[in-house]
C-alpha positions as CSV (number, residue, x, y, z in Angstrom):
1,X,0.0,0.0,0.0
2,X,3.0,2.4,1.2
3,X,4.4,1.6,-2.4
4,X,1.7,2.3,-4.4
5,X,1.0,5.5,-2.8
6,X,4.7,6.6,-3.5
7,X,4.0,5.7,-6.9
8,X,0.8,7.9,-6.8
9,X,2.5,10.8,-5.0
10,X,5.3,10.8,-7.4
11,X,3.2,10.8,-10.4
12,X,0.9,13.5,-9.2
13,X,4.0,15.9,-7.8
14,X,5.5,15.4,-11.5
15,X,2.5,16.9,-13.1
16,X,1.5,21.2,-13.0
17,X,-0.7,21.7,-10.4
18,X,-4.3,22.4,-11.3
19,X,-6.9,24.9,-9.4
20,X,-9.7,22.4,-9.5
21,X,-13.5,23.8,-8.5
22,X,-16.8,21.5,-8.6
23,X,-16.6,19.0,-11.3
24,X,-20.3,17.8,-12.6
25,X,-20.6,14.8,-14.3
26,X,-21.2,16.1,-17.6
27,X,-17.9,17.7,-17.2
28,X,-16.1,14.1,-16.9
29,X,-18.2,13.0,-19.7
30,X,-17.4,16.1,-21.9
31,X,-13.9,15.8,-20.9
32,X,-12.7,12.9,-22.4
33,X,-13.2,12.0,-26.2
34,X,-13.2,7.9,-26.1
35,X,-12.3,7.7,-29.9
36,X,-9.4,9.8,-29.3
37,X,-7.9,7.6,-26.1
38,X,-4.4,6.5,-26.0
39,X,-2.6,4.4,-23.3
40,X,-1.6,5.5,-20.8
41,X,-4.3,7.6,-19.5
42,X,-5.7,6.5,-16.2
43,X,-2.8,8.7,-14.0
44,X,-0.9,10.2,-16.9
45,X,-0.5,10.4,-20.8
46,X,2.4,10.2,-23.0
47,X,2.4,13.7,-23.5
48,X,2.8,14.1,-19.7
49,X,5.7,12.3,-19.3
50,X,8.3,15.1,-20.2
51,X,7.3,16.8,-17.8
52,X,7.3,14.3,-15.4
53,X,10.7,12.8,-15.9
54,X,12.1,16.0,-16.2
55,X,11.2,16.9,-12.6
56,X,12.2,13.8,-11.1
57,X,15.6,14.8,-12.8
58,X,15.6,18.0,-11.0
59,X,14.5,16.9,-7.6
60,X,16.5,14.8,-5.7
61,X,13.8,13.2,-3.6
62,X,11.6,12.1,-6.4
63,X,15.1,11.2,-8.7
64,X,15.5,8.9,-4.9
65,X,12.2,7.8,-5.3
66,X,12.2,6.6,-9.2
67,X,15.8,4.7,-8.4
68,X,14.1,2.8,-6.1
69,X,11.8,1.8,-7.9
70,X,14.2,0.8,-11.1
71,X,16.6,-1.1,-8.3
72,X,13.1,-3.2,-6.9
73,X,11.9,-3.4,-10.9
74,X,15.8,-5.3,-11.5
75,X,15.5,-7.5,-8.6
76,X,12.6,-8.6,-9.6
77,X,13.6,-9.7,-13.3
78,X,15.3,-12.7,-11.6
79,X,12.7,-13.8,-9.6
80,X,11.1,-17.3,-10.5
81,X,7.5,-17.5,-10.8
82,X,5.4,-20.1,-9.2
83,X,2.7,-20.7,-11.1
84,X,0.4,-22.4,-8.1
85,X,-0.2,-20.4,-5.2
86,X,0.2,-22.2,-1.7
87,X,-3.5,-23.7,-0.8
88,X,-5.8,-21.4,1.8
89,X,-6.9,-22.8,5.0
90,X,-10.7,-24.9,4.5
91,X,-12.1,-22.1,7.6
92,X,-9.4,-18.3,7.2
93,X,-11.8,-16.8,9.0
94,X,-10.5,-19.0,12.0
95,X,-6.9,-19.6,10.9
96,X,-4.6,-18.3,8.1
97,X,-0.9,-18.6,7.3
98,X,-0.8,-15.7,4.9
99,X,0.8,-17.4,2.0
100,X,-2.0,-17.2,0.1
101,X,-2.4,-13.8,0.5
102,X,1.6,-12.6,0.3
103,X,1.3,-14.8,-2.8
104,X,-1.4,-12.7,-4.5
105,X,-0.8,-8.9,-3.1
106,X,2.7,-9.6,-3.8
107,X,2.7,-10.6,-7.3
108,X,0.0,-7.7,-8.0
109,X,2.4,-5.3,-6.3
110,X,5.7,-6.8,-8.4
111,X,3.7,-6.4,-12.1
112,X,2.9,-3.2,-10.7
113,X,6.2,-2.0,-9.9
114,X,7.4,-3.3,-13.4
115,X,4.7,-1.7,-15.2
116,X,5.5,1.6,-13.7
117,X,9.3,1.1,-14.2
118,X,8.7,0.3,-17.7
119,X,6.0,3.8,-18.6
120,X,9.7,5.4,-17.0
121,X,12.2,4.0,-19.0
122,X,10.9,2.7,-22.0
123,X,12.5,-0.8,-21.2
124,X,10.1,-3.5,-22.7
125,X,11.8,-6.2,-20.8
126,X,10.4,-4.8,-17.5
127,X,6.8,-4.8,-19.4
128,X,7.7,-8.3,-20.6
129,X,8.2,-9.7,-17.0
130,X,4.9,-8.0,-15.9
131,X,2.9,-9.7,-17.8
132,X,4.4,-13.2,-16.4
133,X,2.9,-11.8,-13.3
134,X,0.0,-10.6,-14.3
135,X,-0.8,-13.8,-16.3
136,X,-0.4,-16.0,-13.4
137,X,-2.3,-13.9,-11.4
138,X,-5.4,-13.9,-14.4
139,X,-5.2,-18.1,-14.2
140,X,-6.3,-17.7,-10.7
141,X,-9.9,-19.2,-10.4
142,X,-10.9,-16.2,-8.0
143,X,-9.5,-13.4,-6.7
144,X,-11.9,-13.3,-3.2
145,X,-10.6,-13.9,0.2
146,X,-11.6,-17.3,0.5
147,X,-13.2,-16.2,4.0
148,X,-15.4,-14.1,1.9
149,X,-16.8,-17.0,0.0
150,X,-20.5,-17.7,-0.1
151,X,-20.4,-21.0,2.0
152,X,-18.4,-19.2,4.9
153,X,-19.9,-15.8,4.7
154,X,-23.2,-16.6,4.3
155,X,-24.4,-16.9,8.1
156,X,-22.2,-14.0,8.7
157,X,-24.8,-11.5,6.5
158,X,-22.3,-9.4,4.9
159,X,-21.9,-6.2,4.7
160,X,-23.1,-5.9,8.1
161,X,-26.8,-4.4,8.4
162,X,-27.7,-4.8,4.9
163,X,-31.3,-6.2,4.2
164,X,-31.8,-9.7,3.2
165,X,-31.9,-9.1,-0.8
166,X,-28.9,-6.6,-0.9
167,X,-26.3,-8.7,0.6
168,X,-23.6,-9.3,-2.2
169,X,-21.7,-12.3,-2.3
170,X,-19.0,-12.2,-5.0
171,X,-17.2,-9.0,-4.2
172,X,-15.0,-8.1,-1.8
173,X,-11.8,-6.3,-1.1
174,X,-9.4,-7.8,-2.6
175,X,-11.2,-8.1,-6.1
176,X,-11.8,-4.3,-5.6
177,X,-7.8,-3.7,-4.9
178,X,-7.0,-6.5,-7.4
179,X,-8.8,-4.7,-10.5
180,X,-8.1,-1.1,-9.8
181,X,-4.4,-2.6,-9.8
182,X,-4.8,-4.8,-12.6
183,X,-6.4,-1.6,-14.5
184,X,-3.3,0.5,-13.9
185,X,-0.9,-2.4,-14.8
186,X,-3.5,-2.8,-18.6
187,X,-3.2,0.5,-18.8
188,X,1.1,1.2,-18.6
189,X,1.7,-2.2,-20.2
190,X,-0.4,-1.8,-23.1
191,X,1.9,-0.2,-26.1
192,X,3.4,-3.4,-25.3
193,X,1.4,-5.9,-25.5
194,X,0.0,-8.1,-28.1
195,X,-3.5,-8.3,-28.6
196,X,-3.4,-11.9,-26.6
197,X,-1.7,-10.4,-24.0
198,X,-4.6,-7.4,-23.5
199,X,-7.3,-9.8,-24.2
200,X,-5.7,-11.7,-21.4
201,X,-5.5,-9.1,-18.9
């Protein structure tokens, strides 16, 4: 979480500040043109990242910053890739070991790193060993906390307080953290990608 805020931080501090007032909704709608989209969008654009890379070239704290990131993205072109996650416990609510989870948040946060490190530097062999995260991560039959699956949860009534016939059963956190993540990876991996790969992802 700390690193994807940095990431955030770092992107946001890169770009001219803006004066921002109350933003409607037809405003967002009016704002973008669909047709005329080009990744990357969702946290910058292509045309932002002059601008970007040349203030993390003048300011030694973000410069610190993006060389961590670049140091993290090299170690992790030698890591192997397990392509079956250790099992979860029958009853997490009760008892967990956390390999599942370090597993999944950790590969997620290592595609994310890359996929950052690559929109930086241009390097497609950082995008290239993303996507061998990332595709093990889509092979996984769900991405819920297995305490949050319908047998467990059930007598639990979850979310807490909701009536009966609004309680939802197949979302929780982790699909929520694992999609906006996955997004932003689809989005900075995309020029290169084949279309395989992005119907993939």
């Amino acid at each position: 979480m700390i690193k994807r805020l940095s990431v955030i931080l770092l992107m946001l501090s890169a770009l001219t500040s803006t004066a921002y007032s109350q933003v409607t909704k037809e405003d967002i709608a009016g704002a973008i043109d669909k047709g005329k989209l080009v990744h990357p969008y969702l946290y910058f654009s292509e045309q932002d990242k002059p601008a970007m890379l040349e203030r993390i070239n003048n300011d030694p704290e973000q410069r610190r910053i993006l060389d961590r990131y670049k140091a993290d993205a090299k170690r992790l072109m030698y890591l192997t890739i397990d392509e079956y996650p250790p099992k979860e416990a029958k009853h997490p609510r009760y008892w967990s070991d956390g390999k599942y989870d370090q597993y999944v948040n950790g590969y997620m946060d290592n595609a994310e790193t890359l996929a950052f490190v690559y929109q930086m530097t241009g390097d497609e062999k950082y995008a290239a060993k993303a996507y061998e995260f990332v595709n093990v991560l889509c092979d996984l039959q769900t991405w819920r906390y297995r305490a949050h699956e319908f047998p467990i949860i059930y007598s639990r009534v979850f979310p807490w307080g909701d009536k009966d016939d609004q309680v939802l059963f197949n979302f929780d956190i982790r699909t929520g953290d694992m999609s906006y993540q996955m997004g932003a990876v689809y989005d900075w991996l995309y020029p290169a990608l084949n279309k395989e790969q992005r119907d993939r992802i």
